[in-house]
N, C-alpha and C positions, 0 to 999 in steps of 0.2 A: 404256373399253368398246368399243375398237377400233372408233371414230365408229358405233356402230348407234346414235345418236338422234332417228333420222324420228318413230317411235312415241312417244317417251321424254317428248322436250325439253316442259317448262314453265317455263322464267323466261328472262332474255331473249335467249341464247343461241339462241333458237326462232328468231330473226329469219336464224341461221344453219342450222340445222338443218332446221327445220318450222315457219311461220309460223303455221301455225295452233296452235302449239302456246300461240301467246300469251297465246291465249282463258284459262289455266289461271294466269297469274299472281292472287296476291294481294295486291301490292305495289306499290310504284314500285320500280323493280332499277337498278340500277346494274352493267355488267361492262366488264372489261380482261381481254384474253385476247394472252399474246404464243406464240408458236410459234417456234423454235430448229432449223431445216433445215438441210439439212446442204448442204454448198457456200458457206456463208455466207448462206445465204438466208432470210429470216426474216419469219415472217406476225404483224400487228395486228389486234386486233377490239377496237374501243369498241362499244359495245352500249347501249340505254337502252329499258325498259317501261315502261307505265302501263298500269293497270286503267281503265276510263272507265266510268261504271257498272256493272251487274250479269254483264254480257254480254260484255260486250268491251273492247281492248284495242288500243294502238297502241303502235309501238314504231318507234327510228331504231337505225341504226349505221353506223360507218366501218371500213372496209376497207383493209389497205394491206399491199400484199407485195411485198417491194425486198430488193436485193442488195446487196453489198458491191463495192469498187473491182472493174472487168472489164478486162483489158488489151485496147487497140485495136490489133488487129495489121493490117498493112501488106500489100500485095501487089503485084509488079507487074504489065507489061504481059503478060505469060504467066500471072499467075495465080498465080506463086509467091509463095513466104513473103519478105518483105523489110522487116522488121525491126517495131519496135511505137511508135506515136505517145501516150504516156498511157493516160491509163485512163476508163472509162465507167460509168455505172448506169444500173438499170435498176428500174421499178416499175408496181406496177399498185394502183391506187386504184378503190374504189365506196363511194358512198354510198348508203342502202338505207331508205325511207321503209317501213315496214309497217302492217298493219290486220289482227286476227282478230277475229272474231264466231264467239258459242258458238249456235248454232242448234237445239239442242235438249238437253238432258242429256247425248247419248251421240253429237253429232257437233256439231263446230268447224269453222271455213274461218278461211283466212286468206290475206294476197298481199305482198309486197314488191314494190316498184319500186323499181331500182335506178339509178344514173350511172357510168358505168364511162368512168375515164381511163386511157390507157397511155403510160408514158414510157418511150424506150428509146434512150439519147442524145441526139439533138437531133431527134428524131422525139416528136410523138406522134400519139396517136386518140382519138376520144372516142365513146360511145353509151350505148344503155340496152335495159336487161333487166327483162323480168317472172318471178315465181315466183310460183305458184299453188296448193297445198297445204290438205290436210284431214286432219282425227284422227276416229275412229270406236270407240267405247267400244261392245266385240261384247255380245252379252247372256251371254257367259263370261263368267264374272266374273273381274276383273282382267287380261281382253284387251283390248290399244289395238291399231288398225293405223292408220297411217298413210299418206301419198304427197303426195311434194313432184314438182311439175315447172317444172323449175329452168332458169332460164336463158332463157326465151323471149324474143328480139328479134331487133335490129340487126345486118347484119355489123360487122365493125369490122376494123379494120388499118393497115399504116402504107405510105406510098408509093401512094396508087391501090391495093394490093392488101389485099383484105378478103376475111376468112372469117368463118364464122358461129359463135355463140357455142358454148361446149360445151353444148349440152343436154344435161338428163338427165332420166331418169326412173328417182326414188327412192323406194321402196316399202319400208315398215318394220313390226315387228310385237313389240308389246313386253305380255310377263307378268308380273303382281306379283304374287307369292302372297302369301295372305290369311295365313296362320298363320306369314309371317317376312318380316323387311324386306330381299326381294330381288328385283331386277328380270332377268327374260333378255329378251335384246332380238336383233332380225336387221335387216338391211336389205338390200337387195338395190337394184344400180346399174346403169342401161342406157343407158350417158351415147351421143352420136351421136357420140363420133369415138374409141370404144375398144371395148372389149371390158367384158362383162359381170361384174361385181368383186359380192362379201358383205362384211359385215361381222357382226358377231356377238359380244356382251357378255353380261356379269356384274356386280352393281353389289349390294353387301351394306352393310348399314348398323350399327352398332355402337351402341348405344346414342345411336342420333339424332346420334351427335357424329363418327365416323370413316366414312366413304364407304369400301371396299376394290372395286377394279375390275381387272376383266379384259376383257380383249376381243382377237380376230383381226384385221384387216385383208386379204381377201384380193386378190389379183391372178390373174385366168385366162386361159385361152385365148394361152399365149406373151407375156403383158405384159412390159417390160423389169424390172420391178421383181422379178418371178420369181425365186424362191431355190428351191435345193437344201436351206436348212437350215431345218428347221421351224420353229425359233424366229424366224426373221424377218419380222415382221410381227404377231407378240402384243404389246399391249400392258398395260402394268401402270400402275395409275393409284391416285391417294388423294385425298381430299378429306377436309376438317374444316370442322365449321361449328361455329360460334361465335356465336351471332346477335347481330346483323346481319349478319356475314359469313360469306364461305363461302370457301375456299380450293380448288383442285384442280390436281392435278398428274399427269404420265402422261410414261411413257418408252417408246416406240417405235423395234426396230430394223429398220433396211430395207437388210440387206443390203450389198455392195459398196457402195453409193450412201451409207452410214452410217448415224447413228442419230439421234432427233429427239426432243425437250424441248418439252413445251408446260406453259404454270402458265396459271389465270386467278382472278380475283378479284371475286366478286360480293357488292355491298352493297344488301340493301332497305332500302327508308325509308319511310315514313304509314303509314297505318293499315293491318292486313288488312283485304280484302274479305269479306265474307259469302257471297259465293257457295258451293251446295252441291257445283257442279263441280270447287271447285279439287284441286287433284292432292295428299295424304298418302299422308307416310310408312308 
């Protein structure tokens, strides 16, 4: 759905997207999400919900984006190239504690607190970030909007020099229509150290059993990721559910820079909740 899931997300995937989106779990969930970047570079998400009574919900996950072998290149006293010592990695780790409460029928909150390590040779850093996020069910029927604001804390860096986290602020707005099972979704990104990016999906569902998804990714305002070719930056995704689980899968291309793979794997387990807020197909 070309990541529009600010508005969307309800199982535990929320703890990534929209924490508040937790509030709409019915389950205990279980996911593994691996992401396939191009450079060799490659993102993890373990993920975990619970329902806690009627209302609300907690939820943990690990984070972890690391590269493959880097050559260490050499220089001399001028500054030039002189020759390469081994090779380095590189990774960035968060652990992310969450909490959402449903606060009335037609609006949820919810927050992550995050531990954010970075390893980058024999370097690292360490700190921590808040996210802050709410879902709002408009009295359209089948309008959710969303807004996450993501990333508030610590500088962090390595050597004495520290910059501040990327903030963002993500603002989402997702439709289900009543008479078929399809979702269109937008969201809209104001991170503080780029430029202003959408995203925007589609998410049809086949007889409860096949997910079909579409969605854009965009980049504005001169971003390097910028293409000439339209098709860079749509993505095409599938998911199957099976219950207990659910499968999903999406192919994204970006461009010179390549193309990108992400699967993830989500299992619930105990009982459904009773709640009359939870999110249906």
């Amino acid at each position: 759905m070309g990541e529009a899931y600010c508005a969307v997300s309800g199982d535990a995937l929320s703890i990534h997207w929209n924490p508040a989106g937790l509030s709409q779990t019915t389950s205990g969930q279980v996911t593994f999400a691996h992401l396939e970047w191009f450079e060799g570079i490659r993102y993890e998400f373990l993920g975990y919900a619970q329902p806690i009574g009627e209302k609300a919900s907690i939820g943990a996950a690990y984070y972890l984006l690391h590269t493959g072998d880097i050559r260490r290149t050499l220089e001399d006293a001028w500054g030039q190239y002189a020759g390469e010592d081994g090779t380095f990695a590189a990774r960035d780790q968060a652990l992310a504690i969450s909490y959402s409460r449903r606060l009335s029928e037609a609006m949820s909150v919810g927050t992550n607190f995050k531990l954010i390590r970075q390893e980058n040779a024999n370097e690292t850093a360490s700190g921590f970030a808040f996210d802050l996020a709410g879902t709002y069910k408009t009295p359209l029927e089948g309008l959710t909007i969303g807004l996450n604001l993501q990333n508030m804390g610590q500088q962090i860096g390595f050597v004495g020099e520290k910059d501040p986290l990327p903030f963002n602020v993500k603002v989402g707005g997702a439709y289900r229509l009543s008479r078929a099972p399809l979702i269109v979704a937008v969201d809209v990104n104001s991170p503080s150290d780029g430029d202003l990016t959408y995203n925007a999906g589609l998410e049809y569902w086949v007889r409860n059993l096949i997910a079909l998804r579409t969605g854009y990714n965009s980049r504005i305002q001169g971003n390097d990721l910028e293409s000439s070719d339209l098709a860079d930056g749509i993505a095409m995704g599938l998911g199957i559910e099976i219950k207990p689980l659910q499968f999903d899968a999406a192919y994204v291309p970006y461009g010179d820079l390549g193309r990108t793979f992400s699967a993830s794997l989500l299992i619930r387990f105990g009982n459904q909740s009773s709640s009359q807020n939870k999110n249906a197909r």
